[in-house]
PyMOL CGO cylinders between C-alpha atoms (Angstrom):
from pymol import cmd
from pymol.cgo import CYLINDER

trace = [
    CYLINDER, 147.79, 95.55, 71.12, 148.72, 93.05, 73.98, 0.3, 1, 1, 1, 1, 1, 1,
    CYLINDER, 148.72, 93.05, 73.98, 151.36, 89.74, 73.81, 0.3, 1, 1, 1, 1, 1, 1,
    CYLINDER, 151.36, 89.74, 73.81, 151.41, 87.63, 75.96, 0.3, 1, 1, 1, 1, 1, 1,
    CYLINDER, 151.41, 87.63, 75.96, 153.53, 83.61, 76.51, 0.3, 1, 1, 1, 1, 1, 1,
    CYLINDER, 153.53, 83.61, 76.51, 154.41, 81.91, 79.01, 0.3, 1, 1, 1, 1, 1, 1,
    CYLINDER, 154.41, 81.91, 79.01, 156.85, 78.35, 78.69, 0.3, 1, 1, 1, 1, 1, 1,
    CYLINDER, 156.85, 78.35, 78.69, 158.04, 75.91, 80.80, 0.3, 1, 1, 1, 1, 1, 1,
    CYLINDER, 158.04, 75.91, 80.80, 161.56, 74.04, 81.21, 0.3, 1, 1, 1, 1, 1, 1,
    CYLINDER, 161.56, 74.04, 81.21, 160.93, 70.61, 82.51, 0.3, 1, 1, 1, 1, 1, 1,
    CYLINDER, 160.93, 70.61, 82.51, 164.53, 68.94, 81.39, 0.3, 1, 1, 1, 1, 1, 1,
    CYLINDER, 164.53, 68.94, 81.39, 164.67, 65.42, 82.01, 0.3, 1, 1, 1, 1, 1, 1,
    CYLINDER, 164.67, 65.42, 82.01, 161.08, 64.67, 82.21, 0.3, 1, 1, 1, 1, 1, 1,
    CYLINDER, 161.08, 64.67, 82.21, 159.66, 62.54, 79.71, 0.3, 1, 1, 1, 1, 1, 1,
    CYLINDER, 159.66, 62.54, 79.71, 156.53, 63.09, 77.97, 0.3, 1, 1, 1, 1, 1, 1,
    CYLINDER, 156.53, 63.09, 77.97, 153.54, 62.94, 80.45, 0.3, 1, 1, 1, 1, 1, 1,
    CYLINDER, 153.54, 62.94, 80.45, 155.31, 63.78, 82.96, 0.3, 1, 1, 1, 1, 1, 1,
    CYLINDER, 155.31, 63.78, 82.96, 154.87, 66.05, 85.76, 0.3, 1, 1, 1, 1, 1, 1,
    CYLINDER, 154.87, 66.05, 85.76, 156.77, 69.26, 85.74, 0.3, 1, 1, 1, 1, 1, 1,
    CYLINDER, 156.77, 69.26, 85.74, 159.34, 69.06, 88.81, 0.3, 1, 1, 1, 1, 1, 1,
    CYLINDER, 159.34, 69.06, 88.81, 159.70, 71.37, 91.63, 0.3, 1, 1, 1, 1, 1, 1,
    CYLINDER, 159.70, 71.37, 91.63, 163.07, 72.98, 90.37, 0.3, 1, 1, 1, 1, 1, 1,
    CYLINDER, 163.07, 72.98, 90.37, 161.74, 73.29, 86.94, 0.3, 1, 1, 1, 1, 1, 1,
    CYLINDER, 161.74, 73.29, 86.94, 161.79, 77.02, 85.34, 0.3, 1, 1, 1, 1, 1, 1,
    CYLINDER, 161.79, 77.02, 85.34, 159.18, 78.66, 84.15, 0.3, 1, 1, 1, 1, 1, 1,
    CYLINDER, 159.18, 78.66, 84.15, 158.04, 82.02, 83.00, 0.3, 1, 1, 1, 1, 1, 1,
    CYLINDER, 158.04, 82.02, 83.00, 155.10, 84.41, 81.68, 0.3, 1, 1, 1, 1, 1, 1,
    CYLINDER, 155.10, 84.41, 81.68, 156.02, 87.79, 79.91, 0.3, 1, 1, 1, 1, 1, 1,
    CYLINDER, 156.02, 87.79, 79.91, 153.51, 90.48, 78.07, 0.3, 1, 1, 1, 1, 1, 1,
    CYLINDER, 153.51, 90.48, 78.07, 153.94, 92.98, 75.84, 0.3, 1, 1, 1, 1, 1, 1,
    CYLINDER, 153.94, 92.98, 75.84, 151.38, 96.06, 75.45, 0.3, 1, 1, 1, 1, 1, 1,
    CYLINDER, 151.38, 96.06, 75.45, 151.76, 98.72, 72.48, 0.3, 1, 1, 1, 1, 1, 1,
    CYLINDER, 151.76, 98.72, 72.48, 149.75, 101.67, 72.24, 0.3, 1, 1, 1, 1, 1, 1,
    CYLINDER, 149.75, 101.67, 72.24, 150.37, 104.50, 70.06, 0.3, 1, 1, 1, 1, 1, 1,
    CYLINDER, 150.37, 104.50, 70.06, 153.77, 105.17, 70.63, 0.3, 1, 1, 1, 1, 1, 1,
    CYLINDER, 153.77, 105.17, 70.63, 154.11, 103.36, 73.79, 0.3, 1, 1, 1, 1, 1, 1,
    CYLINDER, 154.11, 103.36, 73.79, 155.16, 100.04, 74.70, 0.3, 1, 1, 1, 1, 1, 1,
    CYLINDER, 155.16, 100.04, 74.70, 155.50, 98.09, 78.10, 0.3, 1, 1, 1, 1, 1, 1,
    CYLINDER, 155.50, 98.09, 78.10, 156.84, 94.80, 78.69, 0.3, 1, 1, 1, 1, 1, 1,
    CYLINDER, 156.84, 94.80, 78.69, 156.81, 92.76, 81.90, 0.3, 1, 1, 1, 1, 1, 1,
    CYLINDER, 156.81, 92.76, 81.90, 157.75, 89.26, 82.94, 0.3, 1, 1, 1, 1, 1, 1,
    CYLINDER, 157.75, 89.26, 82.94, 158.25, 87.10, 85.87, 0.3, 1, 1, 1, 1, 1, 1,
    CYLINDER, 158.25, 87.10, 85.87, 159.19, 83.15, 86.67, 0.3, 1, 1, 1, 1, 1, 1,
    CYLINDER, 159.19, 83.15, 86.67, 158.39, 80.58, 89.55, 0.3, 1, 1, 1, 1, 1, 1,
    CYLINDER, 158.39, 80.58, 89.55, 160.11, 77.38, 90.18, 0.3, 1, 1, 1, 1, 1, 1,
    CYLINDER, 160.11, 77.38, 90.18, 157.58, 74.34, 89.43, 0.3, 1, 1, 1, 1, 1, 1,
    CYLINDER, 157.58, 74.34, 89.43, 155.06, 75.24, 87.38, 0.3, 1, 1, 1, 1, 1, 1,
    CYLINDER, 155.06, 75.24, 87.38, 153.33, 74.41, 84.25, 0.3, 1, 1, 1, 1, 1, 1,
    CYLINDER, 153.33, 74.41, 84.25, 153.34, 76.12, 80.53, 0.3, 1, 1, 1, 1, 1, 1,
    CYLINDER, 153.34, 76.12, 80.53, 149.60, 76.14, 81.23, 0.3, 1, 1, 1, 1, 1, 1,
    CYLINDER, 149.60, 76.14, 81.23, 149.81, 78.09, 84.57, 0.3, 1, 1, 1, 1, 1, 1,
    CYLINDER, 149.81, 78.09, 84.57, 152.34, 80.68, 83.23, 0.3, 1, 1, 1, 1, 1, 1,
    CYLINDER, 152.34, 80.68, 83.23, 150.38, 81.40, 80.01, 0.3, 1, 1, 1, 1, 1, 1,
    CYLINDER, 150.38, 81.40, 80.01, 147.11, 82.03, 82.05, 0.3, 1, 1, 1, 1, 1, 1,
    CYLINDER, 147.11, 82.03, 82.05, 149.64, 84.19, 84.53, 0.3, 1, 1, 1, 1, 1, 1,
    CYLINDER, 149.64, 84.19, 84.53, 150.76, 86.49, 81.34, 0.3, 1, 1, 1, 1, 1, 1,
    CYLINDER, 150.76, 86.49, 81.34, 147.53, 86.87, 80.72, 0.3, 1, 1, 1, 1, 1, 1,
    CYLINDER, 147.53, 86.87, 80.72, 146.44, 87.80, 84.47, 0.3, 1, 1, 1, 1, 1, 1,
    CYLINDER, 146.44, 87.80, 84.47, 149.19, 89.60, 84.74, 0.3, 1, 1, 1, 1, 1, 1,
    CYLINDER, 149.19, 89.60, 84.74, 148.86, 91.62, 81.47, 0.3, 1, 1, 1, 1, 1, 1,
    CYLINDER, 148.86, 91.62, 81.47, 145.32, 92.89, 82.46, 0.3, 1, 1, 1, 1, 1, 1,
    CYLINDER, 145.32, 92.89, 82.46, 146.05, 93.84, 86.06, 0.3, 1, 1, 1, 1, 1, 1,
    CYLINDER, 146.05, 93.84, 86.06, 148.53, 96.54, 84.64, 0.3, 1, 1, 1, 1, 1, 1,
    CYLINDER, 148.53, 96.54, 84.64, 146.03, 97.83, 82.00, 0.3, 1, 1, 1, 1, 1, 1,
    CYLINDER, 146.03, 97.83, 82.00, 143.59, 97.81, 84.83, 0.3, 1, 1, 1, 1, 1, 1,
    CYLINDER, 143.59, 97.81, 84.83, 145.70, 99.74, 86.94, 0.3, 1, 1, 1, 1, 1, 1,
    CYLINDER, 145.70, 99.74, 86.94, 146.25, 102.03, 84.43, 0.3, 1, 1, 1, 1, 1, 1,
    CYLINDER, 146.25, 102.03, 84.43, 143.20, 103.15, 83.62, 0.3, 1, 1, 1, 1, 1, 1,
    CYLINDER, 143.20, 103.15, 83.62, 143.61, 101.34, 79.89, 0.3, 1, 1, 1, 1, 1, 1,
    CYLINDER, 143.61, 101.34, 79.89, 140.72, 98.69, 80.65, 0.3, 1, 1, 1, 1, 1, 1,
    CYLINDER, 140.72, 98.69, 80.65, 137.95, 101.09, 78.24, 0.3, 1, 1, 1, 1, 1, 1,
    CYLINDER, 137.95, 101.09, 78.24, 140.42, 101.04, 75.25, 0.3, 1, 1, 1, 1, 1, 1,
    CYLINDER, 140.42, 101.04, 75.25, 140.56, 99.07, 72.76, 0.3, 1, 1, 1, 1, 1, 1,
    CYLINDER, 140.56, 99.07, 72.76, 143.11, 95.90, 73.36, 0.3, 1, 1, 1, 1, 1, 1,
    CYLINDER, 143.11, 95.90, 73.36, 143.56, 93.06, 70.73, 0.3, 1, 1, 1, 1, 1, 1,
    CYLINDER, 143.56, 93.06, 70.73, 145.65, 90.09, 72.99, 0.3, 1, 1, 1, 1, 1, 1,
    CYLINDER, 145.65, 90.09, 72.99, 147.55, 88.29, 70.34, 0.3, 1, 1, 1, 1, 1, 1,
    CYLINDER, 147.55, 88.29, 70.34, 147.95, 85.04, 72.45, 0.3, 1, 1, 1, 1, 1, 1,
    CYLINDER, 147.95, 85.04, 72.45, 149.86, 81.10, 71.01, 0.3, 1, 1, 1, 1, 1, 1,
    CYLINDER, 149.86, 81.10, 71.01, 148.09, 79.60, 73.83, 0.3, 1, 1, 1, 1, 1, 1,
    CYLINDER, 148.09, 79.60, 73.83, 144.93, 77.16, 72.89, 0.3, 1, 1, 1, 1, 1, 1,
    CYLINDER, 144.93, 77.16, 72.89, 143.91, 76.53, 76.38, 0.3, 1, 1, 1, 1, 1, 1,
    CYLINDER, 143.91, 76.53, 76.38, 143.63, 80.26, 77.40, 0.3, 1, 1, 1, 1, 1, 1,
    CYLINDER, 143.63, 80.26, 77.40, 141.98, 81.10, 74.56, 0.3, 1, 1, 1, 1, 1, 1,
    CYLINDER, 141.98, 81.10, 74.56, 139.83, 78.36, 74.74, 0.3, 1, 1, 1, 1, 1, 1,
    CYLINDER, 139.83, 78.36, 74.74, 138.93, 79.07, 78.37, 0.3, 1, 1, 1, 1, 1, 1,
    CYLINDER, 138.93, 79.07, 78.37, 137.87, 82.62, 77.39, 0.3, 1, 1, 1, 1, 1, 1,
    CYLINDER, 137.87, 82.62, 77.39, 136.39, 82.66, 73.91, 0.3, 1, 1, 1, 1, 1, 1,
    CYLINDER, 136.39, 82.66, 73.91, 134.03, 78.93, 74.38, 0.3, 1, 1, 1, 1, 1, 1,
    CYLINDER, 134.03, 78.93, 74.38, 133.52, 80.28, 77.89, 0.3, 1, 1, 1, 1, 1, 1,
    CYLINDER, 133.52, 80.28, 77.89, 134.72, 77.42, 79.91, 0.3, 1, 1, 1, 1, 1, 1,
    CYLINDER, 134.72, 77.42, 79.91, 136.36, 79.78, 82.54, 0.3, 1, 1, 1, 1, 1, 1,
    CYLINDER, 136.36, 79.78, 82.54, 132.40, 81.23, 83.25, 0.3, 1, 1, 1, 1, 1, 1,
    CYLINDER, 132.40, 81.23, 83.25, 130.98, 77.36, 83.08, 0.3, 1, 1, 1, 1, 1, 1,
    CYLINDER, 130.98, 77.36, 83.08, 133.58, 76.59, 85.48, 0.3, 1, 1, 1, 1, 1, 1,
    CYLINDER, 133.58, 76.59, 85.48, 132.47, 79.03, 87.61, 0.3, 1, 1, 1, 1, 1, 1,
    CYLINDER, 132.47, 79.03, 87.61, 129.12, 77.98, 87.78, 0.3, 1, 1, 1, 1, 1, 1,
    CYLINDER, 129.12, 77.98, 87.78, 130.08, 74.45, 88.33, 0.3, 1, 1, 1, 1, 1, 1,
    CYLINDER, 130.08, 74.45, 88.33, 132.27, 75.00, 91.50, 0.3, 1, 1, 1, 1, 1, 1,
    CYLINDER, 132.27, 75.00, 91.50, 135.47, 75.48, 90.02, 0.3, 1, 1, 1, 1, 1, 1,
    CYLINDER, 135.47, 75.48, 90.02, 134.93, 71.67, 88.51, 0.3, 1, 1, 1, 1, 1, 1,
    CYLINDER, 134.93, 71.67, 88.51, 135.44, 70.85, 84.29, 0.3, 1, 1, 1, 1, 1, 1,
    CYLINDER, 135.44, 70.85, 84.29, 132.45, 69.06, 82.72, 0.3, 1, 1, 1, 1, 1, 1,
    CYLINDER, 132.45, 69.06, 82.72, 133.78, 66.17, 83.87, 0.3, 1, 1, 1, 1, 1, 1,
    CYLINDER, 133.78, 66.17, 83.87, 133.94, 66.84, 87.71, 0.3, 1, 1, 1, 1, 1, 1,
    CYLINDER, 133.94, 66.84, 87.71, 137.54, 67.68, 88.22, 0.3, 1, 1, 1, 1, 1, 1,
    CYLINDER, 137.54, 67.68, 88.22, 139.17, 70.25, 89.49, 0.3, 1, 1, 1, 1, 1, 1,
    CYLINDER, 139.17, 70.25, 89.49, 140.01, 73.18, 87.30, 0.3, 1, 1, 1, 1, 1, 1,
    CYLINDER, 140.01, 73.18, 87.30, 143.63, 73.12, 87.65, 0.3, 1, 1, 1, 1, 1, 1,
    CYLINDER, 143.63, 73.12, 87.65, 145.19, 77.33, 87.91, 0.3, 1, 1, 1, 1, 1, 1,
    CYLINDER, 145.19, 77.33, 87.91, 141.65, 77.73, 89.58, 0.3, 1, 1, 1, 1, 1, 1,
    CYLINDER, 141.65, 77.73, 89.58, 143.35, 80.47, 91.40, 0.3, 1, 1, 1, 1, 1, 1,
    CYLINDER, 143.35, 80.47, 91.40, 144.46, 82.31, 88.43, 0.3, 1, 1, 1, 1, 1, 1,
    CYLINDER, 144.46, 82.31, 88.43, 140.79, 81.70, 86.68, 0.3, 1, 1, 1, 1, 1, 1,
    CYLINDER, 140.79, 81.70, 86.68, 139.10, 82.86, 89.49, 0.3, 1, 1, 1, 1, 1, 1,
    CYLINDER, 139.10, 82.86, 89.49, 140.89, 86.19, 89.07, 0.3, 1, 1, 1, 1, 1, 1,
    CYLINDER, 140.89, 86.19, 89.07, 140.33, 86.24, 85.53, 0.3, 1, 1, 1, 1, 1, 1,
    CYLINDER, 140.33, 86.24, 85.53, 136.89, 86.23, 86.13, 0.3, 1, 1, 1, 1, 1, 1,
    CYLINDER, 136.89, 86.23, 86.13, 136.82, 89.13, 87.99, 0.3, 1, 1, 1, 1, 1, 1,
    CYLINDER, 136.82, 89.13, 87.99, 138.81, 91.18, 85.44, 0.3, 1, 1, 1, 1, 1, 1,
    CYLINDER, 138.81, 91.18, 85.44, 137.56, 90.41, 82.21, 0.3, 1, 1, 1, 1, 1, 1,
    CYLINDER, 137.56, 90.41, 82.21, 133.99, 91.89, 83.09, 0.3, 1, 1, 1, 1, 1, 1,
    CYLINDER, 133.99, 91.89, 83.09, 136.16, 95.15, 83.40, 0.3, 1, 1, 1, 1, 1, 1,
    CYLINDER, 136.16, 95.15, 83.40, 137.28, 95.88, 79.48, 0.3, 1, 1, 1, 1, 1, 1,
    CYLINDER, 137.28, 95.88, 79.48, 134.71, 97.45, 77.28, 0.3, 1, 1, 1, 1, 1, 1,
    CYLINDER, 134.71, 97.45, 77.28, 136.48, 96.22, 74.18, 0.3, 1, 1, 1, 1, 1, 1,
    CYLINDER, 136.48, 96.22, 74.18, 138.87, 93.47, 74.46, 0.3, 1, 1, 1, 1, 1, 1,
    CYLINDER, 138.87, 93.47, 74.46, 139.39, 90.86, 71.72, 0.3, 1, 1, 1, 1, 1, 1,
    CYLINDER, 139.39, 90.86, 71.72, 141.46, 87.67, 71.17, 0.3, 1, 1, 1, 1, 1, 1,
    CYLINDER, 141.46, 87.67, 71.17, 143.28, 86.33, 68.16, 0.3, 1, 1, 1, 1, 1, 1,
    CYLINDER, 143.28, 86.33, 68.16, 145.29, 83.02, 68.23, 0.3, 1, 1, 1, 1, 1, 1,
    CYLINDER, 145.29, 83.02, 68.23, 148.82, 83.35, 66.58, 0.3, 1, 1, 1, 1, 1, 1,
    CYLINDER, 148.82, 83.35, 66.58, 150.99, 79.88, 66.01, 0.3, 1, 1, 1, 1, 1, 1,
    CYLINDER, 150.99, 79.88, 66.01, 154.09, 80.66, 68.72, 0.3, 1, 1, 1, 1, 1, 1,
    CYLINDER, 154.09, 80.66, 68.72, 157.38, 80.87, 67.88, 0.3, 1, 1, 1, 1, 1, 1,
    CYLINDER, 157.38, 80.87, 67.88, 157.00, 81.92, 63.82, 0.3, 1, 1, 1, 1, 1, 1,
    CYLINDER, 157.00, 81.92, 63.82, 156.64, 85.42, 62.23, 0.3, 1, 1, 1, 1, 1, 1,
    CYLINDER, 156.64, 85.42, 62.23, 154.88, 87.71, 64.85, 0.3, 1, 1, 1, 1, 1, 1,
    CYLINDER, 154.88, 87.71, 64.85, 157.10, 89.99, 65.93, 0.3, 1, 1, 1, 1, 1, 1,
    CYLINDER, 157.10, 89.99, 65.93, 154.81, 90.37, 69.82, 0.3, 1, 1, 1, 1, 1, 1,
    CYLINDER, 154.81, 90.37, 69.82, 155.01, 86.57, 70.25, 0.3, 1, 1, 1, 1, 1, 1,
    CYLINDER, 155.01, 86.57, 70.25, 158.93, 86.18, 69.69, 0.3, 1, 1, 1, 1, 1, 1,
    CYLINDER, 158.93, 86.18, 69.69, 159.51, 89.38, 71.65, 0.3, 1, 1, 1, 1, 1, 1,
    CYLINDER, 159.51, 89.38, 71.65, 157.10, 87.99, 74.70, 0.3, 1, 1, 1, 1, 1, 1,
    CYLINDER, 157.10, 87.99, 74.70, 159.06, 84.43, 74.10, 0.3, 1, 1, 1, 1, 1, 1,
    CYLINDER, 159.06, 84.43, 74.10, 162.39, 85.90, 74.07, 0.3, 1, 1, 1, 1, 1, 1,
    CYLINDER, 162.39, 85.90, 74.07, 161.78, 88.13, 77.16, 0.3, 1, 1, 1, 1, 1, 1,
    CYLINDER, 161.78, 88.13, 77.16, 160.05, 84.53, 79.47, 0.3, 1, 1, 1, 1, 1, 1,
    CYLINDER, 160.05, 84.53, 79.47, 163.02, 82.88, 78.23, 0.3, 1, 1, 1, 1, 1, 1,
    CYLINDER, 163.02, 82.88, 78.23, 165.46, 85.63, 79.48, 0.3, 1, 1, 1, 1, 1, 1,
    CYLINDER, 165.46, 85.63, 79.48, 163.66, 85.51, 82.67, 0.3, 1, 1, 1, 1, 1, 1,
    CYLINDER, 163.66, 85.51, 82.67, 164.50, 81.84, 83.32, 0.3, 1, 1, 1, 1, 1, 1,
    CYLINDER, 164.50, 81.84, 83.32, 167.66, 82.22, 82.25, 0.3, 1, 1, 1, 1, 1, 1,
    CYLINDER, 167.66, 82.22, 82.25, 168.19, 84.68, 85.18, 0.3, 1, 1, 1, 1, 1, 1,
    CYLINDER, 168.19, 84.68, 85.18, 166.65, 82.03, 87.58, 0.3, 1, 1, 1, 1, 1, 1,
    CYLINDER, 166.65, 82.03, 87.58, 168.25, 80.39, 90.19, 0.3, 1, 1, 1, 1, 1, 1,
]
cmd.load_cgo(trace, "trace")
């Protein structure tokens, strides 16, 4: 099983507003198998909830990648709508054929990080998604919550 979250700490910014350059944020995963368990997490200054859930994600599926993991079976237990969204409707793939532009003709904003995610979701033989709500009874989600908050608490 796979957690992953990522969060944001925009103080001082009212709602709708953009996240500001000095502004914490963080992405953290969890991965159990068997008996095993790995957790990892990193932060960057000035970006979005959005961006760090898609980079726990990313980031997440690199490492099972690189460790051979990607033909086992992997339930990601994610909180976050617009990954899951992306993924399971497909909008990351329509995206793709569009030019990196939404239905609408913007940009896809973390095209980056989609465009990577394209290229490594192709790779797992067996990977599913649930949704969990964040920040209630799964023990994954609070431990992948605790750990991104942890990590911006360590940032400068």
């Amino acid at each position: 099983m796979l957690w992953t979250d990522g969060g944001s700490r925009n103080h001082g910014n009212k709602l709708g507003q953009h996240v500001k350059k000095n502004d914490k944020a963080a992405w953290a995963f969890l991965i159990k198998m068997n008996t095993d368990q790995v957790a990892r997490s990193g932060g960057e200054l000035g970006a979005t909830n959005n961006r760090m859930e898609v980079m726990a994600l990313l980031c997440a599926l690199k490492y099972l990648v690189e460790h051979n993991l990607q033909n086992k079976s992997i339930l990601a237990i994610l909180d976050s709508r617009y990954v899951l969204d992306a993924i399971q409707k497909g909008w990351v793939f329509g995206w793709k054929r569009r030019g990196w532009k939404t239905s609408s003709g913007t940009e896809v904003a973390n095209k980056e990080l989609w465009m990577q995610m394209t290229t490594l979701l192709p790779r797992f033989e067996c990977l599913a998604f649930q949704w969990t709500k964040g920040h209630q009874k799964n023990e994954g989600n609070i431990f992948v919550d605790r750990l991104l908050n942890e990590t911006m608490d360590k940032m400068d």
